[in-house]
C-alpha positions in Angstrom: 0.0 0.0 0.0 1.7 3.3 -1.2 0.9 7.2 -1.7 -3.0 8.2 -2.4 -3.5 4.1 -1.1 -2.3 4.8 2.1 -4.6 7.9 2.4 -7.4 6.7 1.2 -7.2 4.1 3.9 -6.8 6.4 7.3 -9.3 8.6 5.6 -11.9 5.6 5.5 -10.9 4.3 9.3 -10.5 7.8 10.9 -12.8 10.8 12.4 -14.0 13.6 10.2 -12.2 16.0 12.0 -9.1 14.8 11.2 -9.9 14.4 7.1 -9.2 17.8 6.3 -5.1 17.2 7.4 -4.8 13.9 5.9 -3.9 15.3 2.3 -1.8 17.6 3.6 0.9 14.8 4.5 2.6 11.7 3.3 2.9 9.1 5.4 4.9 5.7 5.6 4.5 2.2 7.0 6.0 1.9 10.6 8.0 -1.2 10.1 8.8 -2.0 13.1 8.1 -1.3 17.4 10.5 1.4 19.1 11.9 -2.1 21.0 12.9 -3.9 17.4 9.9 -5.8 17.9 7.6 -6.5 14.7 4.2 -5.6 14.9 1.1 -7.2 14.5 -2.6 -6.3 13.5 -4.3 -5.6 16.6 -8.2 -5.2 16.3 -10.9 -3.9 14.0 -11.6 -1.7 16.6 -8.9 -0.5 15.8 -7.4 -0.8 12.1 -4.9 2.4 12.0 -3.1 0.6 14.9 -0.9 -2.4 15.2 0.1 -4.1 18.4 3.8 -5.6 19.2 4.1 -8.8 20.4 7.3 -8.1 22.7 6.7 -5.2 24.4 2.2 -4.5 23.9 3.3 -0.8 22.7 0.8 -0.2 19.7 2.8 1.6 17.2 0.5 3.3 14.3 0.0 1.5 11.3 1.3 4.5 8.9 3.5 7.1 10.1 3.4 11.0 9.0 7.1 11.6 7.6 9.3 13.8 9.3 8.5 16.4 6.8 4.9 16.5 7.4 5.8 16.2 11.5 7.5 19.1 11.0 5.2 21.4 9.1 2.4 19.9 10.8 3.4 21.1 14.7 5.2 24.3 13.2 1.9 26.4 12.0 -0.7 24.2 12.2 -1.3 21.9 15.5 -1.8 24.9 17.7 -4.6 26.7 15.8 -6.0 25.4 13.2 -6.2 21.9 14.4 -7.2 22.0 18.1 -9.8 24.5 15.6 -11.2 21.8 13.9 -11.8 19.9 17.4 -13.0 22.4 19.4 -10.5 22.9 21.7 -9.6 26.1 23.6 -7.0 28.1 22.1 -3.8 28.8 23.5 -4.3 32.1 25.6 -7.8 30.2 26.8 -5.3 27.1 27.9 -2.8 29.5 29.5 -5.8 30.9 31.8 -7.8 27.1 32.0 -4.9 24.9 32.4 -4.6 26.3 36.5 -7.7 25.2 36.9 -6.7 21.6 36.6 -3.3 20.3 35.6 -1.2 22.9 36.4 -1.5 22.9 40.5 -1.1 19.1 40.8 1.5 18.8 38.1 3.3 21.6 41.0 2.8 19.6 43.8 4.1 16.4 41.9 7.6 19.1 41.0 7.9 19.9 44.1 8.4 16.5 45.5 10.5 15.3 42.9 12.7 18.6 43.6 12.4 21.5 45.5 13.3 24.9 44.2 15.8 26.1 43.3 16.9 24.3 40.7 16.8 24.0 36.9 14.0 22.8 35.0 13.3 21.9 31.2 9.6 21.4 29.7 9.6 19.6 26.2 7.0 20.8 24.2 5.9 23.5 26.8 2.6 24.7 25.2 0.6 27.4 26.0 3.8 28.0 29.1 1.7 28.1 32.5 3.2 25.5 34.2 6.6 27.5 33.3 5.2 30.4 34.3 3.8 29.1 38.0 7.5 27.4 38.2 8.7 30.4 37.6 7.4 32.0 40.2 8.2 29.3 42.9 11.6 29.8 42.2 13.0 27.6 39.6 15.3 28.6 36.8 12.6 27.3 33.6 13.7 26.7 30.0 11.5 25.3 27.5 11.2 24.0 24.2 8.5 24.2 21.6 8.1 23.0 18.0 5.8 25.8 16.9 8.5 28.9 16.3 5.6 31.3 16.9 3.9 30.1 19.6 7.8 29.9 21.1 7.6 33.4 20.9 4.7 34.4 22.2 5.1 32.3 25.5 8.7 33.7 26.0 7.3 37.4 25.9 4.1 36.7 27.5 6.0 34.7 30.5 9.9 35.9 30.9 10.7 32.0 30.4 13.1 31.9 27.4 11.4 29.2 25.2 13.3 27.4 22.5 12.0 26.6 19.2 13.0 23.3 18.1 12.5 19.8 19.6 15.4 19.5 22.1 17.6 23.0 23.1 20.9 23.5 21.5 23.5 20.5 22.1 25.6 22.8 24.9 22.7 23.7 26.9 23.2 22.5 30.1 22.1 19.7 32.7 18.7 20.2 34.2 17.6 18.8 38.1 14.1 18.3 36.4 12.6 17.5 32.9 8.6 17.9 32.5 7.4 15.8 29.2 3.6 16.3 29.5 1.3 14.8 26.8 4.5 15.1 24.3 6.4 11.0 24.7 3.2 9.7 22.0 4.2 12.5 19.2 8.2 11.3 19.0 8.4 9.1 16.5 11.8 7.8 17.3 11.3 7.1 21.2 14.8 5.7 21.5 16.5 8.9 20.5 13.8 10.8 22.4 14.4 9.3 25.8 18.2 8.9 25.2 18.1 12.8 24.7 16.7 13.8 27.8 19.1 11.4 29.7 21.8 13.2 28.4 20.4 16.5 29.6 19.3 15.3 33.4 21.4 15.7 36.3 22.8 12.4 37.8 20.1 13.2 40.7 18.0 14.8 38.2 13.9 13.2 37.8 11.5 13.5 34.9 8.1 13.8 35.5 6.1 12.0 32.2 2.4 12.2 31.8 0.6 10.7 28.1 -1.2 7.5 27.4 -0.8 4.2 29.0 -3.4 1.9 28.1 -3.3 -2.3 29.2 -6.8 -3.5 28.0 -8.9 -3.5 25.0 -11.5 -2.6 27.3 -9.8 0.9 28.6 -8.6 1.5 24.4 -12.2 1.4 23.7 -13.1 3.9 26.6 -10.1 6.5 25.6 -10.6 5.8 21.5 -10.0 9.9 21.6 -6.4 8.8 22.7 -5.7 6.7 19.2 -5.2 9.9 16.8 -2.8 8.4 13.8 -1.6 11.9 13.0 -0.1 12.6 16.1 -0.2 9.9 18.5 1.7 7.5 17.3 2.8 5.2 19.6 0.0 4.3 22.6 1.7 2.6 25.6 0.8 -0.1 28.0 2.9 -0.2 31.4 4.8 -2.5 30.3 6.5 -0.8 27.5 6.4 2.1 28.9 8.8 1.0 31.9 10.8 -1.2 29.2 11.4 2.5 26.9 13.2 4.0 29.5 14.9 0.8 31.0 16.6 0.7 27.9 17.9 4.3 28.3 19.1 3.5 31.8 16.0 5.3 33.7 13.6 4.0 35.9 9.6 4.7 35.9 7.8 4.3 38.5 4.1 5.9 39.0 3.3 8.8 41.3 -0.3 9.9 40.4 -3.0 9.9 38.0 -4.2 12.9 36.2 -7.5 12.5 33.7 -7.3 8.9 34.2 -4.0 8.6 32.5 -1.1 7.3 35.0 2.2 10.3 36.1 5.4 8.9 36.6 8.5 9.6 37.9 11.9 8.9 35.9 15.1 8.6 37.6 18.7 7.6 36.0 19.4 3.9 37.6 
């Protein structure tokens, strides 16, 4: 299955909101699970998702390239997109998100490592929870794919936002890294978790929050969760904890947030 094939297919066994994107991108066959595992179909339920045998990570069946990645969280995720679905936009988020995440995703911080210390968000967002670290006293970098929305955060907040994926290769070590609702978008999870071990502390902890889902039965409850544009790998706890074993980090769970689990990372 190749080009306009490949298309035609998510468009048949995807939501209407997410049509209007699909021809925008190319897309290519995910060969194989982050562990080297080969995946298998999964489910009906189900048919833009594979499941691997080795690890129970389900990888999605057809991968946006790089490219379309790339143009895709650069000028259009943010706006048009969350659009589309009726989300809030990004100044709503920066004023909703303290209603909710932001003051337990603190507390959980603040456990992990009191201030002062430094701190790194990948894929910061609309920058709250920067902004609220901020103000409890730790030094905050983050990063951001979308150059403009980079931008806006840093002069809306005083928190120097990077635009990129990572920050620069001689930025330095940080005491904590935040990765909230951003491990399901990487599509090389190897690199992706080997890159934030090389910029945490040897005492340093990441905090993690995105899908982790074991059953059939709880895939079916979150289907929201199984977007094949941007999620594209859905964890159970089992490969989860495997990912960043093989990095040298240890998970272990600290709280629940929207019925998704937190964890806590540390290097072994």
């Amino acid at each position: 299955m190749f080009g306009a094939q490949i298309k035609e297919f998510i468009i048949d066994n995807t939501t209407e909101g997410l049509r209007p994107f699909i021809g925008q991108m190319d897309f290519e066959p995910a060969a194989k699970c982050w562990c080297g595992g080969q995946p298998e179909p999964w489910t009906p339920e189900f048919a833009l998702y594979l499941r691997c045998p080795s690890c129970g990570c389900k990888p999605v069946r057809f991968r946006p390239t790089t490219e379309s990645l790339q143009r895709f969280y650069s000028s259009t995720y943010w706006y048009e997109y969350q659009q589309v679905h009726k989300c809030p936009t990004v100044e709503e988020r920066f004023e909703g998100d303290m209603l909710d995440r932001v003051p337990l995703y603190l507390n959980w911080l603040r456990g992990l490592h009191p201030p002062p210390c430094k701190v790194l968000e990948i894929g910061s967002g609309n920058g709250r929870l920067l902004f609220e670290l901020k103000q409890a006293g730790y030094d905050c970098t983050g990063v951001e794919m979308d150059k403009n929305l980079a931008a806006l955060v840093t002069n809306k907040t005083g928190v120097t936002v990077v635009h990129g994926s990572f920050p620069p290769g001689n930025d330095p070590i940080y005491d904590l890294i935040v990765i909230i609702d951003v491990l399901e978008h990487a599509p090389d999870q190897i690199n992706f978790v080997q890159n934030v071990k090389s910029r945490l502390s040897s005492s340093g902890k990441v905090l993690v929050h995105c899908p982790v889902l074991d059953t059939l039965e709880a895939s079916i409850q979150f289907r929201h969760m199984f977007n094949p544009l941007s999620h594209l790998w859905i964890h159970t706890s089992e490969s989860f904890s495997k990912l960043w074993l093989e990095a040298g980090l240890r998970s272990a769970k600290v709280g629940e947030l929207f019925n998704m689990p937190v964890y806590a990372v540390n290097k072994l």
